[in-house]
C-alpha positions in Angstrom: -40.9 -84.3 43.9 -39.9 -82.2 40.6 -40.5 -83.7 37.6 -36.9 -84.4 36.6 -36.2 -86.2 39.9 -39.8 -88.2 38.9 -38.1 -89.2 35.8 -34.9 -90.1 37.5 -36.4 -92.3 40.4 -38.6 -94.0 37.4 -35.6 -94.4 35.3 -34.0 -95.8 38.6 -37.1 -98.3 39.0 -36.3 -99.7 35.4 -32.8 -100.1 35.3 -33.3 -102.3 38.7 -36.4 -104.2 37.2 -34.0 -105.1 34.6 -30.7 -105.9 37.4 -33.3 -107.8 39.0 -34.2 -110.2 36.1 -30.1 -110.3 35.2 -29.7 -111.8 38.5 -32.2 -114.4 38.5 -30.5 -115.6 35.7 -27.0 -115.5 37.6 -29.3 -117.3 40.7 -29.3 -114.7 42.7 -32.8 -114.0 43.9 -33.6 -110.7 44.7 -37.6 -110.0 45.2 -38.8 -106.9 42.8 -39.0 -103.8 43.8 -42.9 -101.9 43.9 -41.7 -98.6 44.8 -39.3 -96.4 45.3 -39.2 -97.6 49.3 -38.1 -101.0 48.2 -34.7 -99.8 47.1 -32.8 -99.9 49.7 -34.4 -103.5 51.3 -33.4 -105.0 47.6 -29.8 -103.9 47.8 -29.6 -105.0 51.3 -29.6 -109.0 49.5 -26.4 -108.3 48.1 -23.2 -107.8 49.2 -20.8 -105.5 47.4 -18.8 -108.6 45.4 -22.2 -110.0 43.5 -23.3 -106.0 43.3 -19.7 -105.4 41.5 -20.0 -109.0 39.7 -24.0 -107.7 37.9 -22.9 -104.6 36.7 -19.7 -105.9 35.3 -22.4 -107.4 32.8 -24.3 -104.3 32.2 -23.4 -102.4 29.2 -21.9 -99.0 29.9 -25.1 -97.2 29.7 -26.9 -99.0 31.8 -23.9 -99.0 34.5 -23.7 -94.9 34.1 -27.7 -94.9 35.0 -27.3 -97.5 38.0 -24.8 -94.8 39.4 -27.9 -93.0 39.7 -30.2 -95.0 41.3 -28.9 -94.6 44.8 -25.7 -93.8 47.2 -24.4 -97.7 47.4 -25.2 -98.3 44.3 -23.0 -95.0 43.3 -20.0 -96.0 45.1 -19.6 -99.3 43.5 -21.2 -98.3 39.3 -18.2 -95.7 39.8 -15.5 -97.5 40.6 -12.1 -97.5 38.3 -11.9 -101.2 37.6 -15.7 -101.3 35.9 -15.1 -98.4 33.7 -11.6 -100.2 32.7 -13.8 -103.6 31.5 -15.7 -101.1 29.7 -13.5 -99.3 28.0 -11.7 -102.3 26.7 -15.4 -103.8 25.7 -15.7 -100.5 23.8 -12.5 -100.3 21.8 -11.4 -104.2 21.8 -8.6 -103.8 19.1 -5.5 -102.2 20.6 -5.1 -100.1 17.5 -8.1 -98.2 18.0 -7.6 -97.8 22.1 -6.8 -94.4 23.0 -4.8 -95.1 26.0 -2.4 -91.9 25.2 -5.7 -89.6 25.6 -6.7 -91.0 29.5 -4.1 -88.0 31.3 -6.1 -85.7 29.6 -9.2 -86.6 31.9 -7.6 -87.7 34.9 -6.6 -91.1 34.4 -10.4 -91.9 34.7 -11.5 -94.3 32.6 -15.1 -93.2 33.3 -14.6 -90.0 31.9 -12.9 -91.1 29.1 -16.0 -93.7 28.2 -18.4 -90.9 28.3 -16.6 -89.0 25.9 -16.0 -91.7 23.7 -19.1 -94.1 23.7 -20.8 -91.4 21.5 -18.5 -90.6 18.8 -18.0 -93.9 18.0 -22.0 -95.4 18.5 -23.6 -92.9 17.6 -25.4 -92.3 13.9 -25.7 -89.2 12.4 -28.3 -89.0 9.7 -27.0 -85.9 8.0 -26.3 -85.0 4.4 -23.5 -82.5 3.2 -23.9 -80.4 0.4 -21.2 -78.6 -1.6 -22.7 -76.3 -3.6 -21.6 -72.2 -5.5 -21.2 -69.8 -3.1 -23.3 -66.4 -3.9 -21.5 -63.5 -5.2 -20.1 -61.1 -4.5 -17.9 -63.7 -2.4 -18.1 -67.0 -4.9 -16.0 -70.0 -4.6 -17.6 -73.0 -2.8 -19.2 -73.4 0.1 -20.8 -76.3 2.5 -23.5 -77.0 4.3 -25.1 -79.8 6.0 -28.9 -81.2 6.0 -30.9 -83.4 8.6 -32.2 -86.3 6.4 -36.1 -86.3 5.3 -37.1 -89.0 7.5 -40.1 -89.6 5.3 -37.9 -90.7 3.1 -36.2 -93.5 4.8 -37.7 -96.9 4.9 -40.9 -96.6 4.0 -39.9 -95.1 0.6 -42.5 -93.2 -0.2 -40.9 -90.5 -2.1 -41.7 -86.6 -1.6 -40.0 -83.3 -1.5 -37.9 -81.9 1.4 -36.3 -78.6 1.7 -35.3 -76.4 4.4 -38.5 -77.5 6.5 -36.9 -80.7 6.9 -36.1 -81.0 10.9 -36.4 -84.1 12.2 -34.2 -84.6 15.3 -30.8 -86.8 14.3 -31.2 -88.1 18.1 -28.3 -90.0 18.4 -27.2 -92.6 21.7 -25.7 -89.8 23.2 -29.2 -88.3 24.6 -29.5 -92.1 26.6 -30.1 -90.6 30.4 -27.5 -92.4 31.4 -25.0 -91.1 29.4 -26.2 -87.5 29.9 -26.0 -87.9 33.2 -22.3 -89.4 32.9 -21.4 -86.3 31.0 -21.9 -84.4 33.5 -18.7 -85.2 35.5 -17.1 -83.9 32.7 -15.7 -80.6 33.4 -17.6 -76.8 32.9 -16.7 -75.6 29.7 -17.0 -78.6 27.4 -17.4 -78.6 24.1 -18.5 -82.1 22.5 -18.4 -82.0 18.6 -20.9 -83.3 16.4 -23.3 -82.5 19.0 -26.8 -83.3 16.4 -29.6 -81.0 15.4 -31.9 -80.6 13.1 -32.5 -78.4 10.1 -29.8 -76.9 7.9 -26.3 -75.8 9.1 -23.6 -74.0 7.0 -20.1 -74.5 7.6 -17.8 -71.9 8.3 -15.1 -71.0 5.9 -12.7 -69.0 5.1 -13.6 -65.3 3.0 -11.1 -65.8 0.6 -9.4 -69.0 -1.1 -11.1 -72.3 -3.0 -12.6 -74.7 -0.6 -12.8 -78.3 -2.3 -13.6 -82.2 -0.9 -15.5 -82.0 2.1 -14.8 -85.4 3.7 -17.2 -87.0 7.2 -15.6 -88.6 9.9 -16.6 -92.0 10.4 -19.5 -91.0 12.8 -20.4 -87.2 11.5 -18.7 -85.8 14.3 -15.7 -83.9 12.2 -15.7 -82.7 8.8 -12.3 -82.7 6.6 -11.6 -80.3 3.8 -9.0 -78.7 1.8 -8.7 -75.0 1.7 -6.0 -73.3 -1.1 -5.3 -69.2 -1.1 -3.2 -67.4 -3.3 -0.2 -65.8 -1.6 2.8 -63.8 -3.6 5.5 -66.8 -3.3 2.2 -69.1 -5.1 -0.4 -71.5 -3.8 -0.7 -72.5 0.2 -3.1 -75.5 0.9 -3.9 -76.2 4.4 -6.0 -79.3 5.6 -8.9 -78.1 7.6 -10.9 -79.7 10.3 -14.2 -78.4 11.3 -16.9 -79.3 13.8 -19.7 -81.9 11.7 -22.3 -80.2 13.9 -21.3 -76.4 13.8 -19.2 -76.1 11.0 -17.0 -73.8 12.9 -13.0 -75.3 12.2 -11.0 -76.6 14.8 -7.9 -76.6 13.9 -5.7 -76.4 10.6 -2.6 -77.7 9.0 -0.8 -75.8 6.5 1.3 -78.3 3.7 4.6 -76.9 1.3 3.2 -79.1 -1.2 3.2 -77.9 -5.0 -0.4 -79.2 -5.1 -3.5 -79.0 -2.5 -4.1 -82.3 -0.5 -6.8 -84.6 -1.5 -8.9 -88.0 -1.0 -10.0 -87.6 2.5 -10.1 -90.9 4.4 -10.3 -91.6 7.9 -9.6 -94.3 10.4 -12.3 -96.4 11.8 -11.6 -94.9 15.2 -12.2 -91.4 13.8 -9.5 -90.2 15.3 -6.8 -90.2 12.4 -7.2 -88.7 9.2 -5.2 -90.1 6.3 -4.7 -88.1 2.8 -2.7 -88.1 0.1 -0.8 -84.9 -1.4 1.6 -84.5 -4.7 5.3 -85.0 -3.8 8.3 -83.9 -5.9 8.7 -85.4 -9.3 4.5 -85.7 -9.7 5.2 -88.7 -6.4 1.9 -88.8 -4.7 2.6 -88.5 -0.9 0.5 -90.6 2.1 0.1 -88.2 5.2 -1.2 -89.0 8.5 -2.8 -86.6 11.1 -3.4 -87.1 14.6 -7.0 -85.4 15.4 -8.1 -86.6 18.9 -7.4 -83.9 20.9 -10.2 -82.1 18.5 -12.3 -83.8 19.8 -11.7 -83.7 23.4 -13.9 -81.5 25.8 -12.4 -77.8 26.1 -11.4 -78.3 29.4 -9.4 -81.7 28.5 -8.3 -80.1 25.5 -6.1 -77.4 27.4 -4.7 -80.1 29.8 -3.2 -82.3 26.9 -1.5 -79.4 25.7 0.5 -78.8 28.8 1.0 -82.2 28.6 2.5 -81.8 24.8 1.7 -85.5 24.2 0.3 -85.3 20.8 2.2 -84.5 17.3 1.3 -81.1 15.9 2.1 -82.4 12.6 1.8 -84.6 9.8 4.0 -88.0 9.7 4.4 -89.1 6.2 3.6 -93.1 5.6 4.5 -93.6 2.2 5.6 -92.1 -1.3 3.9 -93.5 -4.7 3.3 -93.0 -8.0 0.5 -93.4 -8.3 -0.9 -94.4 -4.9 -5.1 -96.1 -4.1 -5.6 -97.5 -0.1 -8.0 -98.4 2.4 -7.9 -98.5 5.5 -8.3 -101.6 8.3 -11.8 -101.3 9.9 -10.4 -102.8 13.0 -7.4 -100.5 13.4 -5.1 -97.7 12.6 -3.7 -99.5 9.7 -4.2 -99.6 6.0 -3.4 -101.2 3.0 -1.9 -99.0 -0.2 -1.4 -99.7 -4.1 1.5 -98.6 -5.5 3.5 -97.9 -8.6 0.5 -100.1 -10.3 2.6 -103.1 -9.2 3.0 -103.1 -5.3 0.8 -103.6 -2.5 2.0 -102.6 1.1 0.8 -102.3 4.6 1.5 -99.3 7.2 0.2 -98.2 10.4 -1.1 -94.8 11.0 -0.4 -94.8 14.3 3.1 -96.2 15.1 4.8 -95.0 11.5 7.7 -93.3 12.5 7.9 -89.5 10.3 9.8 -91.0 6.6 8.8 -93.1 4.1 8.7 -96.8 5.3 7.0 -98.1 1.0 10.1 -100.5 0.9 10.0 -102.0 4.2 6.1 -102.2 3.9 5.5 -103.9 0.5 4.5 -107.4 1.7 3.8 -108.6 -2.7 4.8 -107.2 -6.1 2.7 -108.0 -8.7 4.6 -109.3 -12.0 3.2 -107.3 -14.7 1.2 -103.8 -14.5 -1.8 -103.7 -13.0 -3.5 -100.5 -13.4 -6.5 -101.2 -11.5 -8.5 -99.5 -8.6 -8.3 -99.4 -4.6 -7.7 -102.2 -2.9 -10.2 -103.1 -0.2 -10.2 -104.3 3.8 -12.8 -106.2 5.0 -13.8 -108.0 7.5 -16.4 -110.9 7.5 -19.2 -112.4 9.4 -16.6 -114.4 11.4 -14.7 -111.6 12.1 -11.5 -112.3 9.8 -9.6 -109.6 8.1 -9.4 -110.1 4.4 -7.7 -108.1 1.7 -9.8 -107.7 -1.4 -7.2 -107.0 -4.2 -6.2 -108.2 -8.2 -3.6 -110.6 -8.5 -1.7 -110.7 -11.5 -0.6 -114.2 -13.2 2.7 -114.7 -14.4 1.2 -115.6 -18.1 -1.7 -115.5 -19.6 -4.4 -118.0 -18.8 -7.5 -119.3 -20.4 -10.7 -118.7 -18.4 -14.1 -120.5 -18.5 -15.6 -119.6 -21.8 -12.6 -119.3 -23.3 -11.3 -115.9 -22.4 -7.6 -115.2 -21.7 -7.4 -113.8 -18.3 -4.3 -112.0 -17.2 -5.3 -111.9 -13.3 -7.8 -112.5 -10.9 -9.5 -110.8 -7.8 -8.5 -112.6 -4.4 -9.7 -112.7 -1.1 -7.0 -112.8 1.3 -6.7 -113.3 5.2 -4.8 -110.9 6.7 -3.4 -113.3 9.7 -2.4 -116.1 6.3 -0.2 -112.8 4.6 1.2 -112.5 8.5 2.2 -116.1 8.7 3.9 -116.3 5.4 5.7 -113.4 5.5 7.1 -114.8 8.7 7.8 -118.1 7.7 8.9 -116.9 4.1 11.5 -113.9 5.6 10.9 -111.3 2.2 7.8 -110.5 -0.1 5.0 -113.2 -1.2 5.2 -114.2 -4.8 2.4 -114.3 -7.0 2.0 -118.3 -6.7 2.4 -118.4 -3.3 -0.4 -115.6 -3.0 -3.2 -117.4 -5.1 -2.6 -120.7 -3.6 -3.5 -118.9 -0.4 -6.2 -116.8 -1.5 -9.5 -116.9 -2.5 -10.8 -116.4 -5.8 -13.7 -114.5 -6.6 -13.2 -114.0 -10.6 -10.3 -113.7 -13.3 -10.2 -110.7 -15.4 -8.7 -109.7 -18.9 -7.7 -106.4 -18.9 -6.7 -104.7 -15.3 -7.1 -101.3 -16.7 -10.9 -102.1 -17.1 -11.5 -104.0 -14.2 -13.4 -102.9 -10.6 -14.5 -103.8 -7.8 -16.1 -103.5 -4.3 -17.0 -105.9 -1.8 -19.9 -105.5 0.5 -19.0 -105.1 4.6 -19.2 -108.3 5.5 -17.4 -109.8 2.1 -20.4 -111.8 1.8 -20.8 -110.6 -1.8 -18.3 -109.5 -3.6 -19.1 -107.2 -7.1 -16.6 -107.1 -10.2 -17.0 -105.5 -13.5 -14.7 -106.6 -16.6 -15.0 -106.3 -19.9 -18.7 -103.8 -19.4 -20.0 -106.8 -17.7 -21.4 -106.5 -13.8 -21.4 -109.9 -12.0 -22.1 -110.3 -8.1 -20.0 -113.0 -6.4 -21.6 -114.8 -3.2 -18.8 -116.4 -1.4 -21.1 -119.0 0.3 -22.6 -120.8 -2.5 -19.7 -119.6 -4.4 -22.7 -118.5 -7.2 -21.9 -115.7 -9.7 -24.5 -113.5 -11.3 -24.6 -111.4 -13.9 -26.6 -108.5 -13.6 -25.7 -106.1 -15.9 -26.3 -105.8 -18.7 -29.6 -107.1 -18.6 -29.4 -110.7 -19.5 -31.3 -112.3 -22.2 -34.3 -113.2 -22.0 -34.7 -110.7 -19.8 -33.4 -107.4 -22.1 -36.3 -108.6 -24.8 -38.9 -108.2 -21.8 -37.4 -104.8 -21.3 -37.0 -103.9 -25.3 -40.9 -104.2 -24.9 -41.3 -102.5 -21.8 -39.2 -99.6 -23.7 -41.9 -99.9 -26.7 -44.9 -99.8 -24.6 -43.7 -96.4 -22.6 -43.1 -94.4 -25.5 -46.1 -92.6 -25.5 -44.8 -91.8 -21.7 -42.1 -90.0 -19.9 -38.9 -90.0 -22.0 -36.4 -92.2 -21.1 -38.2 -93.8 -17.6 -38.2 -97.5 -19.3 -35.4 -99.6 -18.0 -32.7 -99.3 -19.8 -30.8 -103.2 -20.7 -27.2 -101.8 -21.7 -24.6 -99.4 -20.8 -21.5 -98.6 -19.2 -20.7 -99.2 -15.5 -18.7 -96.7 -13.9 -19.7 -96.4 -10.0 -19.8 -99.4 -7.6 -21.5 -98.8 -4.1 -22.6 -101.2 -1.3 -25.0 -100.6 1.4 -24.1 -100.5 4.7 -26.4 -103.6 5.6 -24.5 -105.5 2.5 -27.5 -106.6 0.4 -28.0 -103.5 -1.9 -25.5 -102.5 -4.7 -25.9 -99.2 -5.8 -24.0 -98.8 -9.4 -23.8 -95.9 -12.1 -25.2 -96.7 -15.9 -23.9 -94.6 -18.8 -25.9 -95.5 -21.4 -23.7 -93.4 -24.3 -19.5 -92.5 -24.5 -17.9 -89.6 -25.1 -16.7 -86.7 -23.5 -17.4 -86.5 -19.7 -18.0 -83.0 -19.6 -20.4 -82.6 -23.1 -22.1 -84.9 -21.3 -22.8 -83.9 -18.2 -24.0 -80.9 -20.5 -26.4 -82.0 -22.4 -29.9 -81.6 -22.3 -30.6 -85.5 -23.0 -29.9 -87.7 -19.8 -27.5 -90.1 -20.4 -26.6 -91.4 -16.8 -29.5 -93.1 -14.2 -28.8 -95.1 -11.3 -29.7 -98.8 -10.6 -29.9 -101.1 -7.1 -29.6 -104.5 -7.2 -31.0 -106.1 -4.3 -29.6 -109.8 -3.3 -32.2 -113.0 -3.8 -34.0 -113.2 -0.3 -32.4 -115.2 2.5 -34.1 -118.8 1.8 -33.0 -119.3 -2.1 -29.4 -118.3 -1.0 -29.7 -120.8 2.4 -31.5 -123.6 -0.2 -28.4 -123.2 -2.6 -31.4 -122.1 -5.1 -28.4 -119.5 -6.9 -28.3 -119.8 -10.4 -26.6 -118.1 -13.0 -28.4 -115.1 -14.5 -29.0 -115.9 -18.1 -28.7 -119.3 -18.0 -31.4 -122.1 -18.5 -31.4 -122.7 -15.1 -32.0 -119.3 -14.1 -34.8 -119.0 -16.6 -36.6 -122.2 -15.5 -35.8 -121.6 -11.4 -39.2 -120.8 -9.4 -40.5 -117.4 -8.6 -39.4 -114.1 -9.3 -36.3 -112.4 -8.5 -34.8 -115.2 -8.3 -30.9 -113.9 -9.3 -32.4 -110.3 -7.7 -34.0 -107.5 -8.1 -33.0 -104.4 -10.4 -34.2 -101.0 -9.4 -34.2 -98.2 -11.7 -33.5 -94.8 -11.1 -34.8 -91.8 -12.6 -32.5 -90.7 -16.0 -30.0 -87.6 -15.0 -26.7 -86.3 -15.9 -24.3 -85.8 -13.6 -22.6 -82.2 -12.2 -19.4 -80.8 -13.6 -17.9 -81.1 -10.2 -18.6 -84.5 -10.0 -17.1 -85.5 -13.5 -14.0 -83.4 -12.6 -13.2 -84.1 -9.3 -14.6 -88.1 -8.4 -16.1 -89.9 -10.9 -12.2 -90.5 -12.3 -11.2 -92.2 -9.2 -14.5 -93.1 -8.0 -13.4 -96.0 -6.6 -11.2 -94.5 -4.0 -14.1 -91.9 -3.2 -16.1 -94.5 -2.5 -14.3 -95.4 0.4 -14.6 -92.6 2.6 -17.6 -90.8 1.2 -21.1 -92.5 1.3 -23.7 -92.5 -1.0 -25.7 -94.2 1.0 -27.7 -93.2 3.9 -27.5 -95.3 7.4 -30.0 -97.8 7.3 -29.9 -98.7 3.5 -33.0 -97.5 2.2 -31.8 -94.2 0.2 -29.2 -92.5 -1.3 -28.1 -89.0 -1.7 -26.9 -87.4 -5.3 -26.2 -84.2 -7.4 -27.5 -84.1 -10.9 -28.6 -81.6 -13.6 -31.7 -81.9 -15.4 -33.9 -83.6 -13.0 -36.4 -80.7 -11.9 -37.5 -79.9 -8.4 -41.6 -80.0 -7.4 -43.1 -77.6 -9.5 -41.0 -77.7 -12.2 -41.4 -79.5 -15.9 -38.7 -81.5 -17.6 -35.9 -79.3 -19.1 -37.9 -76.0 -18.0 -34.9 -75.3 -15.4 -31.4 -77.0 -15.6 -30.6 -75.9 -12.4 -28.3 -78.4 -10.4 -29.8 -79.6 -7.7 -29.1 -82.5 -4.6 -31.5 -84.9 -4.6 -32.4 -87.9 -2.6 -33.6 -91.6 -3.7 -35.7 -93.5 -1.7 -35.2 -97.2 -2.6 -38.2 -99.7 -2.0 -37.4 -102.7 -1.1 -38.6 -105.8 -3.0 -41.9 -106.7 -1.6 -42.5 -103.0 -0.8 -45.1 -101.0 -2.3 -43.3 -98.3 -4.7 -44.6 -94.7 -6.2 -42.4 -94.7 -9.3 -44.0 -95.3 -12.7 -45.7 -98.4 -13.4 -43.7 -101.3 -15.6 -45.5 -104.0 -17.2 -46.3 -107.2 -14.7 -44.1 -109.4 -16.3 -40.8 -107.6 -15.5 -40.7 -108.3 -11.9 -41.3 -111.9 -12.6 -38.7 -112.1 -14.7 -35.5 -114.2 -12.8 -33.7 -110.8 -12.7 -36.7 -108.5 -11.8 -36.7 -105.1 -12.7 -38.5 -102.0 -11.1 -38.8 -98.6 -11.1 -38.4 -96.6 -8.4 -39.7 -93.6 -7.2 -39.2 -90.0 -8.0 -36.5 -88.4 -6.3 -36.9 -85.9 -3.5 -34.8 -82.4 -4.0 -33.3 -81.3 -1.4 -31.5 -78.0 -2.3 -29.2 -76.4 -4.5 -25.7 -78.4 -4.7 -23.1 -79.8 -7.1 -22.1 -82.3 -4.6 -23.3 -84.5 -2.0 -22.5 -87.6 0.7 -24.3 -89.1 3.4 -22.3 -89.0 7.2 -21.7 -92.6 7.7 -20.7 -95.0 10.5 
């Protein structure tokens, strides 16, 4: 016996180990197996019905493996009905079901489970960088990193570089999934295949290349290429393989302006963008890119079958226009006009511009604010995240006069009342159905972003950050630094002096980036400690930007109701540190040109669709001038470099500079974290994301 076919009747031995012990809990008794000889006695107990019944409760992996284990057990693990329960396990939401895609591999919905299971569970820990191109070509180019593993959840800080080649893995490499794959025909090509090391991506020679976007599981990679042509500019949307780099397929736009803000569907299968329209009227494209990602050989049978559009179907027309889109389906909520709010649906849409019939509430005044989000909570319920304007004025807690408030909304209440209402929602009728997480006083200054589940909620008005926890329905304020806590750090500031400029906490500044992590308990948000002019900044030889985390209270304050209000009494004379969080600060920096220019404006939107971030909430990626690689002293080189930020958790031993004791028992503790690891030369950078 070879050792693959070891492996295989070992793998078999396991996967009926585990049948085995799934069908004494059914009460089926089936005695376990000792060897390989004890197969076919054990599968002589049951007939084919309770066979068919067990592996209907195996997930698909397993089922794909117990195809392997043996010619009856083939014959049933294969059959069409199974793989139907599983692909409708897989892709529960009829929006995200590709049923349109199953001609394309035979009407089996086998095949199509083992080309889809790994673009949607699998994790890609990669980083894209967009950095100069070298002369003589110039422009802009990408490239993509594997993740310094050391780096992630232990946060132990370090430097990484092109050595850097830990395997991304992935659920894809699961035996029985390879194996699966294999019934796919010769000649495919599965995108986003993983790898290690660094990987450029393949553009054009001539033309300006500009916001490299990640499908929702690494597997594609979105840009925007522009060339100069004698009748003026053609932009095309571009879609490349995440793992190779090498495009797939592009889409060439008459548009007087190049496309922009990238953002796909949860499915990964549609990308969404927005484009300038005649009259300066942004435009709200959709493209259809499944069939990219379909094996070669399926790829050339849904041609002949001509069942896809080749082009772009326009959703809606705006000026100016924010979304998100539904991470349960193909549809997505838009902002327009600074006064409407609307739904559409990338995949049904028909090809013209549907903003009238879609606008489901009209706010009464102006309201000049970000994105709005979609969520989805622990329970599963859509919810709209967006500012609700009142009809007048109103007088807030403490005396402020508010001229709105951020809502929570369920999307099957806005379904029900615009069905039993027959025309748009008024504003009334909307907050007496929403919930409210804060009023604001100026929507111009106002953001927001709500963590994955909803179960916090941060908003920023007025320079002042506050975290909103919908159970205890507790709101903190976090930054500024609350008093007493800013004195503690004033003296912090005082003591460190004789130290590393700049590295004491800083207790003031302006927010102006708002990002969750994807496990919900870590905000990650931008400090500007000085105004100004974006770009002198970003120039200057003094860092005036630094990032800070805030990590929630632990689990047993919030479960207690132990949640009090940062810079009150209470919170100063509530037990234990860290009791209204924890504040990590990052090293001081200033941002990249690029960055200034092209997101920090509408970082809000960016947000949505490109991840700071990395996959299990322990880092971040970032560009930044002024913070020097290993070897290098402060302000020797300003060259502008990618970094990445491991984040300790509280409780975890950190590397960064010492602070005095007494700031981490402070009610809001405060930290320092580690020194940033460089990863190469870049302007720009995001983490793939699922």
């Amino acid at each position: 016996m070879g050792p693959d076919a070891a492996a295989d009747s070992m793998a078999g031995l396991s996967r009926l180990s585990s049948l085995t012990a799934l069908a004494s809990e059914c009460c089926l008794h089936l005695p376990r197996p000792a060897s390989l000889a004890a197969l076919t006695a054990v599968t002589c107990e049951l007939d084919g019905g309770s066979l068919h019944y067990l592996f209907s409760l195996l997930p698909g992996d397993d089922l794909a493996a117990a195809a392997q284990v043996c010619r009856s057990w083939r014959t049933i693990a294969t059959s069409e009905a199974l793989w139907q329960g599983k692909v409708l396990e897989l892709e529960p939401h009829r929006h995200l079901r590709r049923d349109d895609l199953l001609p394309a591999f035979g009407g089996s919905h086998r095949a199509y489970y083992a080309w889809r299971w790994p673009l949607l569970r699998r994790r890609v820990g990669r980083i894209l960088v967009e950095r100069e191109a070298a002369a003589p070509r110039g422009g802009v180019e990408f490239s993509t990193w594997t993740a310094p593993q050391h780096l992630l959840g232990d946060g132990t800080g370090g430097t990484a570089g092109c050595s850097s080649s830990a395997s991304t893995g992935g659920a894809e490499q699961q035996e029985g999934l390879r194996r699966m794959s294999l019934d796919v025909p010769s000649g495919a090509h599965h995108p986003g295949g993983g790898g290690g090391g660094v990987t450029s991506v393949a553009l054009a020679a001539e033309g300006m290349h500009q916001q490299p976007t990640w499908s929702p599981t690494g597997a594609l990679l979105a840009y925007t290429q522009t060339a100069a042509t004698g009748g003026g500019l053609v932009s095309s949307v571009v879609v490349a393989d995440g793992a190779t780099g090498a495009p797939l397929a592009s889409w060439h736009l008459a548009t007087p302006m190049p496309p922009f803000y990238y953002i796909w569907s949860a499915c990964g299968t549609r990308l969404l963008f927005l484009s300038n329209w005649d009259g300066g009227v942004v435009a709200l494209r959709a493209l259809d890119v499944a069939p990219m990602l379909l094996p070669a050989a399926q790829q050339a049978q849904q041609a002949q079958q001509d069942a896809q559009p080749t082009g772009d179907v326009l959703l809606c027309t705006e000026r100016p226009l924010f979304l998100d889109v539904s991470p349960t389906s193909t549809r997505l909520l838009w902002h327009g006009g600074c006064l409407r709010f609307g739904l559409a649906d990338a995949a049904t849409q028909v090809a013209e511009d549907g903003a009238d019939e879609d606008c489901f509430f009209e706010n009464p005044h102006l309201c000049g604010t970000q994105a709005p989000q979609w969520v989805v909570d622990s329970e599963g319920v859509e919810l709209l995240l967006l500012p609700a304007m009142y009809e007048q004025p109103r007088r807030a807690a403490g005396g402020r006069d508010c001229v709105g408030s951020l809502v929570l909304a369920s999307m099957a209440g806005i379904s029900e009342a615009l069905e039993s209402e027959g025309s748009r929602l008024t504003p009334a009728l909307l907050h007496s159905m929403s919930e409210e997480v804060a009023p604001f006083t100026s929507a111009r200054d106002f953001s927001f972003a709500a963590s994955r589940d909803a179960s916090w909620v941060a908003h920023c008005d007025g320079g002042q950050l506050c975290v909103f926890h919908r159970a205890s329905g507790a709101t903190l304020a976090i930054f500024p630094v609350p008093q007493p806590d800013a004195e503690e750090l004033g003296r912090a500031a005082k003591e460190r002096r004789g130290g590393a400029a700049g590295d004491a906490p800083w207790a003031t500044g302006t927010v102006q980036a708002l990002q969750w992590s994807p496990d919900g308990r870590r905000l990650l948000f931008l400090v500007c400690r000085t105004g100004g002019n974006a770009p002198m900044v970003a120039l200057a030889k003094r860092p005036h930007y630094r990032w800070v985390v805030w990590d929630a209270p632990k689990e047993g304050q919030l479960s207690e109701g132990k949640l009090p209000c940062s810079g009150t009494p209470e919170a100063a004379a509530a037990p234990g540190a860290g009791c209204s969080g924890t504040l990590t600060h990052c090293r001081p920096f200033n941002p990249t040109l690029e960055f200034f220019d092209r997101y920090l404006l509408f970082i809000d939107q960016y947000s949505r669709s490109m991840r700071f971030w990395d996959p299990t909430s322990s880092a971040f990626c970032f560009a930044a001038r002024g913070l020097p690689a290993a070897g290098q002293a402060p302000g020797e080189h300003w060259t502008v470099n990618v970094h990445v930020q491991a984040v300790p958790r509280p409780g975890e031993a950190a590397s960064g500079s010492a602070l005095p004791a007494g700031l981490e028992a402070l009610p809001l503790a405060q930290r320092q974290a580690p020194p940033p690891a460089c990863l190469a030369p870049g302007n720009f950078a995001a983490w793939s994301w699922q």
